[in-house]
Every structure is written in C-alpha cells, then in structure tokens.
C-alpha positions as CSV (number, residue, x, y, z in Angstrom):
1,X,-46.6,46.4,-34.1
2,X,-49.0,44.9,-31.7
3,X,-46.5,44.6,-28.9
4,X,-45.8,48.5,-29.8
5,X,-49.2,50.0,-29.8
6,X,-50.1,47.6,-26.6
7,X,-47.3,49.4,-24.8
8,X,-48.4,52.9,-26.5
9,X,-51.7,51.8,-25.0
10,X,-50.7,51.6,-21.6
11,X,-48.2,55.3,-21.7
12,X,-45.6,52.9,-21.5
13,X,-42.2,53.3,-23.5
14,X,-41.0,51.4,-26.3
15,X,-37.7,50.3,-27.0
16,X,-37.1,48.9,-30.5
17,X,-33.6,46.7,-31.1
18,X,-32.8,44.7,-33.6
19,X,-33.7,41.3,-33.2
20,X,-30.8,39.5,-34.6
21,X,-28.7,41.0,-31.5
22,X,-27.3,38.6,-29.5
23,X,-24.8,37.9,-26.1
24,X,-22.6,41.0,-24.7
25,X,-24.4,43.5,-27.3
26,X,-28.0,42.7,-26.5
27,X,-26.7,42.5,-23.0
28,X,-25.9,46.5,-23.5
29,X,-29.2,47.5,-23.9
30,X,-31.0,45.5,-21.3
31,X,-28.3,47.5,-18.9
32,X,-28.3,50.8,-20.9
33,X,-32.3,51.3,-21.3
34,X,-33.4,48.8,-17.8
35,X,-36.5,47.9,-19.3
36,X,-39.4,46.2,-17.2
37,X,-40.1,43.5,-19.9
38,X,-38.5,42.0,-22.9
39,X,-41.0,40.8,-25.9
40,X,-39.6,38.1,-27.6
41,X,-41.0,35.3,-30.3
42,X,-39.6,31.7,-30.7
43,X,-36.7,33.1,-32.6
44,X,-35.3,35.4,-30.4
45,X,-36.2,34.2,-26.9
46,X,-33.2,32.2,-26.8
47,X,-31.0,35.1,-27.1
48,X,-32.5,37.2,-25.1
49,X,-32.3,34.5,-21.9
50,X,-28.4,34.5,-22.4
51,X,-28.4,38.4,-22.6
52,X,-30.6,38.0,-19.0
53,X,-28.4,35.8,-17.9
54,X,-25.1,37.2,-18.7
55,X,-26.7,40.8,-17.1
56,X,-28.1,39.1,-13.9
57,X,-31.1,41.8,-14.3
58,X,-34.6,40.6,-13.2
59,X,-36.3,41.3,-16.8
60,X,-39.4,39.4,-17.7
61,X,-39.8,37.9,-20.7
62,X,-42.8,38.0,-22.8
63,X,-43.0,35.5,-26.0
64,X,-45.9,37.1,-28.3
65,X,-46.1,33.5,-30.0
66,X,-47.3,31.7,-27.1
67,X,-50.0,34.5,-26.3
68,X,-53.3,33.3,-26.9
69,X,-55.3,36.3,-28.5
70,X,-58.7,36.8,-29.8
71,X,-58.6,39.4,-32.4
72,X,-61.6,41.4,-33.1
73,X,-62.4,44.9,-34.3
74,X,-63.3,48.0,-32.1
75,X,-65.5,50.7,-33.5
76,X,-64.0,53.9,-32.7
77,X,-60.6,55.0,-31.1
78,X,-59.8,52.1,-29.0
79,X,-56.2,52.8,-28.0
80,X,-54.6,55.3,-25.6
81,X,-51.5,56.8,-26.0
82,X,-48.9,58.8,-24.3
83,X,-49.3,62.1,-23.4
84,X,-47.6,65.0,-25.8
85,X,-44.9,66.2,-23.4
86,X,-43.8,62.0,-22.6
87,X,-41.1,60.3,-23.5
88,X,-42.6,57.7,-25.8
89,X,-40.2,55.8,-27.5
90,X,-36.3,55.3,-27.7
91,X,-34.9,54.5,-31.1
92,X,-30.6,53.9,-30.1
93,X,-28.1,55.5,-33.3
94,X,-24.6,54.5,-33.3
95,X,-23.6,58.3,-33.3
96,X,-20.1,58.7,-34.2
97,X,-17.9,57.0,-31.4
98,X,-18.5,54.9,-28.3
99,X,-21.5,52.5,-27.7
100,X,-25.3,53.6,-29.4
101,X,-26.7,56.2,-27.4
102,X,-30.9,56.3,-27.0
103,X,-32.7,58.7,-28.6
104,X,-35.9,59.9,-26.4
105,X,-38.8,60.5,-28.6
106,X,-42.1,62.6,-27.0
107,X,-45.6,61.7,-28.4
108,X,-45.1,65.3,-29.2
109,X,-42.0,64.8,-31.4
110,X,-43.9,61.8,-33.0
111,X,-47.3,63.6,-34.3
112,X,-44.9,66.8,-35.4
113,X,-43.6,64.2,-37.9
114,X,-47.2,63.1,-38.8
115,X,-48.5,66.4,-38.6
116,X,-45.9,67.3,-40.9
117,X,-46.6,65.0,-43.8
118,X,-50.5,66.4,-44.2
119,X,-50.3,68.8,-47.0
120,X,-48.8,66.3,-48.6
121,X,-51.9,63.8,-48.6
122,X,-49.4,60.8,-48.6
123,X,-51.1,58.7,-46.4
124,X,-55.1,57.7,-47.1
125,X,-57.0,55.4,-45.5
126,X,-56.9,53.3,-48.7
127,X,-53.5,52.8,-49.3
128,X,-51.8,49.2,-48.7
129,X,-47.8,49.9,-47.4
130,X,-45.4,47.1,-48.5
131,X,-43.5,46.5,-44.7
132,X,-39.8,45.2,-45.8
133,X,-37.6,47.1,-43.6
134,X,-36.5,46.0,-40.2
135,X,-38.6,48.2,-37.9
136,X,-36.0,49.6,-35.4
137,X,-35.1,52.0,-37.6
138,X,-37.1,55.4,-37.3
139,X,-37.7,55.7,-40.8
140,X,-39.7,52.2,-41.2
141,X,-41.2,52.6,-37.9
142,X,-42.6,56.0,-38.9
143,X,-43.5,55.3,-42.7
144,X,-44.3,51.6,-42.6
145,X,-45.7,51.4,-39.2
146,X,-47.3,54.4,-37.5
147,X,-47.8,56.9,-39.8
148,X,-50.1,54.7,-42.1
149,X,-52.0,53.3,-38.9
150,X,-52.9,56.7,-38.1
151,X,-54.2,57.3,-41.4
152,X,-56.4,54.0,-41.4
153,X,-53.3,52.5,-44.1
154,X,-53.2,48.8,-44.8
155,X,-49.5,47.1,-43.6
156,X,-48.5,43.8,-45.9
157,X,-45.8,42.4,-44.2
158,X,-43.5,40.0,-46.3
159,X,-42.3,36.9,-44.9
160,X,-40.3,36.1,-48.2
161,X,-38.1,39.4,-48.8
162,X,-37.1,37.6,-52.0
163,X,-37.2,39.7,-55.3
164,X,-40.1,37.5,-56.6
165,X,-41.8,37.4,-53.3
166,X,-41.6,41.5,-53.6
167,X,-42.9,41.5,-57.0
168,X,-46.0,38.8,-56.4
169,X,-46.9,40.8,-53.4
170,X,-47.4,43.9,-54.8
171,X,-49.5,42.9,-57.7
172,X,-51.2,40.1,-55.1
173,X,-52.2,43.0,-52.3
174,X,-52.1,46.4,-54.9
175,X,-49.4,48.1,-53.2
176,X,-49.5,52.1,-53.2
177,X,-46.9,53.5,-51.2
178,X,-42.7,51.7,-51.2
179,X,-40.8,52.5,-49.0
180,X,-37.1,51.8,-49.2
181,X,-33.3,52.3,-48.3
182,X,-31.4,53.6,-51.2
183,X,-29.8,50.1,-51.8
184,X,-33.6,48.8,-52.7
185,X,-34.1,51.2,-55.1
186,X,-30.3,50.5,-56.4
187,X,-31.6,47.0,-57.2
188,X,-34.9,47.9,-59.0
189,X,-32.9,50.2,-61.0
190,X,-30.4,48.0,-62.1
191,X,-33.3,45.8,-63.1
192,X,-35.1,47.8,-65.3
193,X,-31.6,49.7,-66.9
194,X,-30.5,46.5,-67.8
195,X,-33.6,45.3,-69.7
196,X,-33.4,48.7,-71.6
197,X,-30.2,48.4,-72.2
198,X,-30.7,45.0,-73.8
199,X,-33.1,45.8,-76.3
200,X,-31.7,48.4,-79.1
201,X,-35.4,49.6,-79.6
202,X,-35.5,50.2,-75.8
203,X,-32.6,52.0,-75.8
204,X,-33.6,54.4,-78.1
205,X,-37.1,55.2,-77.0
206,X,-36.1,55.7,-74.1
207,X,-33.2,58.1,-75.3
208,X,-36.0,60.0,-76.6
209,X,-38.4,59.5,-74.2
210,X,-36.1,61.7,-71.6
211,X,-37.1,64.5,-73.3
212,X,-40.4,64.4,-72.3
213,X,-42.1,64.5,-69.2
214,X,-45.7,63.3,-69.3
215,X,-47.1,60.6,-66.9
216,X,-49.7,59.0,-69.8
217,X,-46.7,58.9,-71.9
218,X,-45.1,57.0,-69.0
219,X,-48.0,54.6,-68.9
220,X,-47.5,53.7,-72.4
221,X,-43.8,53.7,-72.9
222,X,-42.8,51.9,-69.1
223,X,-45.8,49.8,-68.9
224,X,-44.4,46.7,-68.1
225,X,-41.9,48.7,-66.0
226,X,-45.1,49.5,-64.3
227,X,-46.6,46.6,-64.1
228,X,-43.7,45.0,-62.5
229,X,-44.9,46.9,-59.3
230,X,-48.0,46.0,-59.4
231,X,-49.8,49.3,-61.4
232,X,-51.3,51.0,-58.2
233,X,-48.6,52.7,-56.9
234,X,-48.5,56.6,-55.7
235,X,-45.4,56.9,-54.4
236,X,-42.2,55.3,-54.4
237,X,-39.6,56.8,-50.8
238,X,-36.4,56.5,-50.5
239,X,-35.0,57.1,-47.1
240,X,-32.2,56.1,-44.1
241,X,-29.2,57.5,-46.2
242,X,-28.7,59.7,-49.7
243,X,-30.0,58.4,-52.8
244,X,-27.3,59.0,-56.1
245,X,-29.3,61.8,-57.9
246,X,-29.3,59.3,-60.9
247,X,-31.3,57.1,-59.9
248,X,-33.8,59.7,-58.4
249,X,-34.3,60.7,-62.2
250,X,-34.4,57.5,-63.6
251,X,-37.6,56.7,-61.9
252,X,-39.1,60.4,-61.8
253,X,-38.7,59.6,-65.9
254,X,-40.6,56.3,-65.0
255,X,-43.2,57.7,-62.6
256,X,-43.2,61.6,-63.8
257,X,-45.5,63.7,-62.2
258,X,-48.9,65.1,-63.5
259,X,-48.9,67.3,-66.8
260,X,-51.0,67.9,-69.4
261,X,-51.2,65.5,-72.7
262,X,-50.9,67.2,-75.2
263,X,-50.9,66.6,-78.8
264,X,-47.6,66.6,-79.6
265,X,-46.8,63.8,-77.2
266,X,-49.6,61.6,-78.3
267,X,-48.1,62.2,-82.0
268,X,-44.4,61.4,-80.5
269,X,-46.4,58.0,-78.7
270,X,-47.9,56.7,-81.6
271,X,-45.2,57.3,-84.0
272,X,-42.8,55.1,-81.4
273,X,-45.9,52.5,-81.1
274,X,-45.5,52.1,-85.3
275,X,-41.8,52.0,-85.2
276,X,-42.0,48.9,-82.2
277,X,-44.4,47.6,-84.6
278,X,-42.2,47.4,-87.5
C-alpha cells in the first residue's frame, strides 16, 4: 500500500500482479504493461530478475525491504493523486480466452466507486478492516485498501492467514468490517453449522430461532458465534464471485438487521434461557 499510494502520489500508474508469478508469465506483463519500475521485497525479487532477464527489458527494480524509511505523520492531506480524467491504475482479468488483458482504471472510475458507497455509511474513520485477500484483485484493493484509507479506516494485515490467527486478530485489533471471497465465508459457515448441528439443544433453538428476526435476540442466542469474531463487527462482505443464497441467510439469521424488541421475543428468549438451563 505504500508503494501504491507513493506512485498515486507522484500521478503515476499502478500495476498490481500477483506476486507469486514467476518465469514466462511474469515475463508477459513486464512486455504487455512496459512499466518503468518493478517493486519487489526479498521474496519476490528473485523472480522478478529472471522475468527481466528472460524479457531483455531495461526495468528497474525497486526492493521496498531494503528502503530505509522514517515514518512519521503529516497533518492534513499530504498525498497527491491523479487527476479525474487519468488513467490511474490497471488491474489485468483473464477475460474469457487468450492471455489477461489490462483493465485501465481513471481516478474518475475509482472515486465513482467510493462516491458510491456514501449513503451507505460503510466506511468510518473508526473502523479497523481485517486485510486477508491478495490485493491484485479489485475487490480487496478497493474494500481493504483504498476505500477505508479514504475514510481515515484502520488496515490489520495478517501475516498468519491461519484460522486461529483470523480469530485472535479480530478479537486482538476489534475488527469491524470482513471482507471476503465466497469460499471464506463457506468455511465460517461450516464452522458454526457444524457446532449447531452437534448439540441437540442447538439444533432446536435455532430451528426456532429462524422464525424470528431480531438482532438482541441474536446477541443472546449466537453469542459465542459472535464472539468468535471478535464482538465489534458491522459488516460482514462477500465479494469476487456469487455467494450460495444459503449461506447469505445463515449469517443474516446470525447478524439480523435492526428491529424492534419486543415483548414477545424477550418472552421466546428467556423461556429458551430456562430450557438450556434445565
């Protein structure tokens, strides 16, 4: 991200790959895209000298690990950016057929995105945005990256992607806002299916749980559910391909929106409490 918003900084264009490409097919986008430097760290430098190599282009490489940098706040907007109407940043899809084809992105095309997402209040400047997806995508680079920065968002960046490394940083940092593919919300959901499943009790308070729709009966019902990501969260995204309706309900059950609590569900909550008890 600093490499990113350094180039932003100087109206330069950003090209984001995926950094486990290697030989002929990293060697396609040095020749497709013709960039004027490569950043790099210790773990992909090595690769990216073969892909010079094999290309014969005069690319410099840049290895942020061995920059020496002093970092230090800046009151006030201290970075430039493109202008609306330039070409700000490639993203390359796989399309259909033949090689990945670059995507040009305006500045324009990039705040019409962030513009979009206002009336939503989804971003605030005190939200803390779990970072687990690889960031040449556009939908991590958008929701993990800049859309939060431009809302003043905190970025926790896991270098353990582990379950248990998920789970300890979201109670550690007080996550807010997940965002992940459908096949991380797959795995959550098996998770907590499968402890209901387990438990006869579970199974049927949660049969008649789906009846309802109330988020303090939520709290009380799925609180360890809740717990289990940390108890701060506002809201959970799925994105990058379709997620099975299912599982979309599952956790709308788990995380239900606003309503009213009435009596009749604090009746239903404390006759269920009793019956666990028993």
């Amino acid at each position: 991200m600093y490499t990113f918003l350094g180039i932003w900084n100087k109206s330069g264009i950003c090209i984001c790959i995926d950094a486990s490409f290697e030989g002929e097919e990293f060697s396609y986008y040095l020749i497709d895209s013709e960039p004027k430097y490569v950043f790099v760290s210790n773990e992909t430098v090595t690769a990216a000298m073969k892909a010079c190599e094999m290309t014969g282009v005069d690319i410099k490489l840049v290895n942020v690990d061995l920059l020496d940098i002093e970092y230090s706040p800046v009151a006030g907007n201290a970075l430039n950016s493109p202008e609306r109407e330039d070409v700000s940043l490639i993203l390359y899809t796989s399309g259909t057929t033949g090689n990945p084809k670059g995507v040009m992105l305006t500045m324009d095309n990039i705040l019409l995105n962030i513009e979009s997402l206002d009336k939503y209040d989804m971003f605030r400047s005190s939200d803390v945005i779990l970072g687990i997806l690889p960031m040449h995508h556009i939908f991590p680079l958008f929701g993990v990256g800049v859309l939060p920065l431009s809302k003043g968002s905190t970025i926790v960046f896991l270098k353990d992607i582990s379950s248990q490394g998920i789970k300890d940083s979201l109670k550690e940092h007080k996550i807010t806002i997940i965002l992940g593919v459908p096949r991380f919300w797959e795995m959550f959901h098996k998770g907590i299916m499968g402890k209901i499943n387990s438990n006869s009790a579970a199974k049927f308070i949660f049969k008649i749980y789906k009846k309802l729709k109330n988020e303090k009966f939520s709290r009380k019902i799925f609180k360890k559910v809740h717990g289990e990501f940390g108890g701060n969260i506002r809201f959970l995204v799925s994105g990058g391909s379709k997620l099975d309706p299912h599982i979309t309900e599952i956790f709308n059950k788990i995380y239900p929106g606003k309503q009213d609590y009435d009596e009749i569900s604090l009746r239903v909550v404390n006759e269920i409490k009793s019956w666990v008890e028993e």
